[in-house]
C-alpha positions as CSV (number, residue, x, y, z in Angstrom):
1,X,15.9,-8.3,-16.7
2,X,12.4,-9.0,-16.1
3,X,9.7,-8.6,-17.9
4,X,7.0,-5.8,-16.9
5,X,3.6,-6.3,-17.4
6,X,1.8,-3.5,-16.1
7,X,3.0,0.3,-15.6
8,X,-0.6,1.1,-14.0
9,X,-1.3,1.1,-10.5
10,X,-4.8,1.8,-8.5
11,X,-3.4,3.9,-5.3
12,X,-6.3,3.4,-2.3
13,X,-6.4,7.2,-0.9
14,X,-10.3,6.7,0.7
15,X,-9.7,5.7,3.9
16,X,-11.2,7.4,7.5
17,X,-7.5,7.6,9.1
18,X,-10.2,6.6,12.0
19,X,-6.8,5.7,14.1
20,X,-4.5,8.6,13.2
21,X,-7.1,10.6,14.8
22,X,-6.7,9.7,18.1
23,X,-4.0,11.4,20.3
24,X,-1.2,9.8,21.1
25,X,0.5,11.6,24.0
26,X,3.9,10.1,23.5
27,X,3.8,11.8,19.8
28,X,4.4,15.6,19.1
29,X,3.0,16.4,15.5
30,X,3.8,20.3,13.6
31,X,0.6,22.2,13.7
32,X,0.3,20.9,9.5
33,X,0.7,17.2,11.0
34,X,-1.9,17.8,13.5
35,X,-4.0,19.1,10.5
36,X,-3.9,16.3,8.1
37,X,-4.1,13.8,11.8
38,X,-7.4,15.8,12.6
39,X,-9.1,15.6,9.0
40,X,-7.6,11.5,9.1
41,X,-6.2,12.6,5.5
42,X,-2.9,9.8,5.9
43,X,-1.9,10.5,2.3
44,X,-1.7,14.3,3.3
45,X,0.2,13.5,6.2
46,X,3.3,16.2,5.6
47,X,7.1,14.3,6.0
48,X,10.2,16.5,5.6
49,X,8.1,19.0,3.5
50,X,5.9,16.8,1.6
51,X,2.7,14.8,2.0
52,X,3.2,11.3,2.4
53,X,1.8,10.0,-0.9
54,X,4.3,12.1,-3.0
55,X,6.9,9.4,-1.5
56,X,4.3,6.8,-2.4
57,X,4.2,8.0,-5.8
58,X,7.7,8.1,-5.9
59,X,8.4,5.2,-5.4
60,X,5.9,3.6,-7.8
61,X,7.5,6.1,-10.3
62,X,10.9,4.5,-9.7
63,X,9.3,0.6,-10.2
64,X,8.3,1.7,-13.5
65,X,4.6,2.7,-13.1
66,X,3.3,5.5,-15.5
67,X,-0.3,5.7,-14.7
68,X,-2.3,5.7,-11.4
69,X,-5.9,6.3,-10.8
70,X,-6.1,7.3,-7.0
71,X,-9.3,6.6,-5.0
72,X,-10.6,9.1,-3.2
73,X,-13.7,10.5,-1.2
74,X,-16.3,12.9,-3.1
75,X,-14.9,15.9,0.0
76,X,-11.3,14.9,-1.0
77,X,-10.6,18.2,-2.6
78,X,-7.1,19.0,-0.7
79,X,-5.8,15.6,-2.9
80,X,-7.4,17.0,-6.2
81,X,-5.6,20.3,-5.1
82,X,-2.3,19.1,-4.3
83,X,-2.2,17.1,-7.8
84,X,-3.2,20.1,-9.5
85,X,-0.5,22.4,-8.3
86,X,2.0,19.9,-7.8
87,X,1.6,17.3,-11.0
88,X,3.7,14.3,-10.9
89,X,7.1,14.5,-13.6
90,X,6.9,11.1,-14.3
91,X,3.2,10.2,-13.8
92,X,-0.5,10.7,-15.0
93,X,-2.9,10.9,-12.2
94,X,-6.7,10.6,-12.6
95,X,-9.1,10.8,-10.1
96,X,-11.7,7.8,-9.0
97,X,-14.6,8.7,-6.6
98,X,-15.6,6.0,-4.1
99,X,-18.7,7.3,-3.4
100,X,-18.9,5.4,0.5
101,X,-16.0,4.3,2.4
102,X,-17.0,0.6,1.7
103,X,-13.6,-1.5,2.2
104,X,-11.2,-2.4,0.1
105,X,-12.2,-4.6,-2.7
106,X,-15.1,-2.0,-3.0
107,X,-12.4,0.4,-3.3
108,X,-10.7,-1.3,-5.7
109,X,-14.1,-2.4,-7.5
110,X,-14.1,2.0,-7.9
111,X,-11.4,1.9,-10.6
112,X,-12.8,-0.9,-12.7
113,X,-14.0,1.2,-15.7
114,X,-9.9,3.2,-14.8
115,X,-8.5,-0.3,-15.3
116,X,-10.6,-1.0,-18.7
117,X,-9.4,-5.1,-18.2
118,X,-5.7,-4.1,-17.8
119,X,-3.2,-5.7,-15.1
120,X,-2.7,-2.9,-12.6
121,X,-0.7,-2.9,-9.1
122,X,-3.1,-2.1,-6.1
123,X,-1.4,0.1,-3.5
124,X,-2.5,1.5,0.2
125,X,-2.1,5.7,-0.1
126,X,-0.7,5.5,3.2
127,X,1.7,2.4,2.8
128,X,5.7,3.2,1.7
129,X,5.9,-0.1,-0.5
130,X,10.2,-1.1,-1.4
131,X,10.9,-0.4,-5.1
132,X,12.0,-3.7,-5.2
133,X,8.6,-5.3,-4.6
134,X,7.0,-2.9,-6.7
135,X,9.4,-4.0,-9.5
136,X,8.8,-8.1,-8.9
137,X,5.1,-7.5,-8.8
138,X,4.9,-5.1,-11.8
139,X,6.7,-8.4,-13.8
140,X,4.0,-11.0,-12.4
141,X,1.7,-12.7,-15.3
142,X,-0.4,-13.5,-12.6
143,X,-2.2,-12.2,-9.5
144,X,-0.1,-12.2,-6.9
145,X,0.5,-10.0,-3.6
146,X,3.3,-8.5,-0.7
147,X,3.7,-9.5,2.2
148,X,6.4,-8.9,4.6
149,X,7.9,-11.3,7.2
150,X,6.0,-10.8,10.7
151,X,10.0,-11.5,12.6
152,X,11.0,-8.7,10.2
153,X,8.0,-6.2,11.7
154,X,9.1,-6.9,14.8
155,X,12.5,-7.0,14.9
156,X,13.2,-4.0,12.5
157,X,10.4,-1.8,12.8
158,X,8.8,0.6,15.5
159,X,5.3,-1.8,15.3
160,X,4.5,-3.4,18.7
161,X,4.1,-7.1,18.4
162,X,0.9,-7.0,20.0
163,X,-0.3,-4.8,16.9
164,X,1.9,-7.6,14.3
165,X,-0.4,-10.4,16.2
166,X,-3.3,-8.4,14.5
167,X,-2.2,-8.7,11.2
168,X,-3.9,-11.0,8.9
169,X,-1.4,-14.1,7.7
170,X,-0.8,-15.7,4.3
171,X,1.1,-19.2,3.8
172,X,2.6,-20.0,0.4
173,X,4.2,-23.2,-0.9
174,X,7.0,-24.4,-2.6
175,X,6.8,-22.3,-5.7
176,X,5.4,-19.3,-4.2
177,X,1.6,-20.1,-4.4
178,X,-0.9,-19.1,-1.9
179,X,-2.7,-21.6,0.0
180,X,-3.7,-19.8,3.1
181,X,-5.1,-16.8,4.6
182,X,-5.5,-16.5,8.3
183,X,-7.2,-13.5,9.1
184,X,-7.0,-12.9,12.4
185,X,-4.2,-15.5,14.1
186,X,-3.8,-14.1,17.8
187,X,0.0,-14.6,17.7
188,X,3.2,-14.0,15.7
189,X,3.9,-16.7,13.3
190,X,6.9,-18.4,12.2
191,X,9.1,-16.3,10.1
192,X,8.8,-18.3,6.8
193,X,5.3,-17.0,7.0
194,X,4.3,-13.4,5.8
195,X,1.9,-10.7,6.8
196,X,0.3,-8.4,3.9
197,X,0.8,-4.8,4.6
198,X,-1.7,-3.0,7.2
199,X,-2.8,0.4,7.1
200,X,0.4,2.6,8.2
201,X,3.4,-0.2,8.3
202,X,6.1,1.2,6.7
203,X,8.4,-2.0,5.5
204,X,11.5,-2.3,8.0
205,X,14.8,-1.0,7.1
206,X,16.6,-4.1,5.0
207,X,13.6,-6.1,5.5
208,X,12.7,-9.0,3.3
209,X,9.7,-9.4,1.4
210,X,7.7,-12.2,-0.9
211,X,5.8,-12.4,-4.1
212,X,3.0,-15.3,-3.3
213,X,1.4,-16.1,-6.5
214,X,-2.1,-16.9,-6.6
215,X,-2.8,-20.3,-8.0
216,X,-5.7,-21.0,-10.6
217,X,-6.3,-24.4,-9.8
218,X,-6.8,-23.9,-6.0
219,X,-9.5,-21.0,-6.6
220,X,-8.0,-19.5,-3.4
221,X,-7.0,-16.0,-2.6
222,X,-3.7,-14.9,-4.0
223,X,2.6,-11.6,-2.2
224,X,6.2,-8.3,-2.4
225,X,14.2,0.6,0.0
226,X,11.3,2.8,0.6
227,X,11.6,5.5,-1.9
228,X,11.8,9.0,-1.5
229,X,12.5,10.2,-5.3
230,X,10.2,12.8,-7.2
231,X,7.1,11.2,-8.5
């Protein structure tokens, strides 16, 4: 069984939801759905009864994470309530404030006094991440991050490939090192290359993933069944 390193995870709950505010007439939402759409709250965003990031949670829960320091806006009170009438069985959930919605590293740069120099998982709020990647990241000694197979997207998903061709690339050799990033490619690469997770890609249904470890010497940048248990 492998070895875990880290049961802590920074979830990134900040962002505008800037494009799940604008109407899509081929998509009927329930008057709460239109709610969270309108305030662009995508961890809020209600699924069978439940906001989104409880499935998030849930499955970090079930990959062994224990503690998680979401990242939220100063106005992000409807998270704070939620949490407070609705705390986690398996979790502890502190707050971080990210004062400006200033990207991601920023974001992450938030919980840096959360993390106190401990490993720690860095998750998207509004990304459904399989247990299984959770698991192989949590075991990592090293940096490393998920990415998913851009055929996979494609094939097994409901993501246009025009939207896939958007996604940001990473190559990886032999042992599972990183070499390369291409950040914006214009079209669909081969499948033994992946893409790292974008804002609202929910990993296809028996989709494959890989864990693309960062490597030291190369000083470049360093890769991962969605989950619907109680956090």
């Amino acid at each position: 069984m492998a070895v875990i390193h880290t049961t802590r995870a920074v979830v990134l709950a900040r962002g505008l939801g800037t494009r799940m505010r604008e109407a899509d007439p081929a998509v009927t939402l329930t008057p709460d759905q239109q709610r969270s759409a309108d305030a662009g709250l995508k961890p809020m965003m209600p699924i069978n009864g439940r906001p989104f990031i409880d499935y998030v949670l849930g499955a970090a829960g079930d990959a062994g994470v224990t503690d998680v320091a979401l990242v939220v806006a100063p106005d992000h009170e409807i998270i704070r309530r939620h949490f407070d009438a609705h705390a986690p069985a398996r979790l502890r959930v502190a707050f971080v404030v990210q004062d400006a919605p200033l990207g991601t590293a920023n974001a992450v740069l938030a919980a840096e006094r959360w993390a106190a120099g401990e490993p720690f998982l860095a998750m998207n709020a509004d990304n459904l991440y399989p247990v299984p990647a959770l698991r192989d990241l949590a075991a990592l000694d090293e940096p490393g991050l998920l990415a998913f197979e851009a055929g996979d997207l494609v094939r097994t998903s409901n993501i246009p490939a025009d939207r896939v061709k958007a996604f940001a690339i990473v190559e990886a050799d032999e042992q599972g090192y990183l070499t390369r990033v291409i950040e914006k490619p214009g079209e669909l690469p081969p499948d033994d290359q992946g893409l790292p997770p974008d804002d609202e890609v929910l990993p296809p249904e028996g989709g494959s993933y890989g864990i693309s470890k960062k490597d030291p010497a190369k000083d470049d940048r360093a890769k991962g069944d969605p989950a619907n248990g109680d956090a």
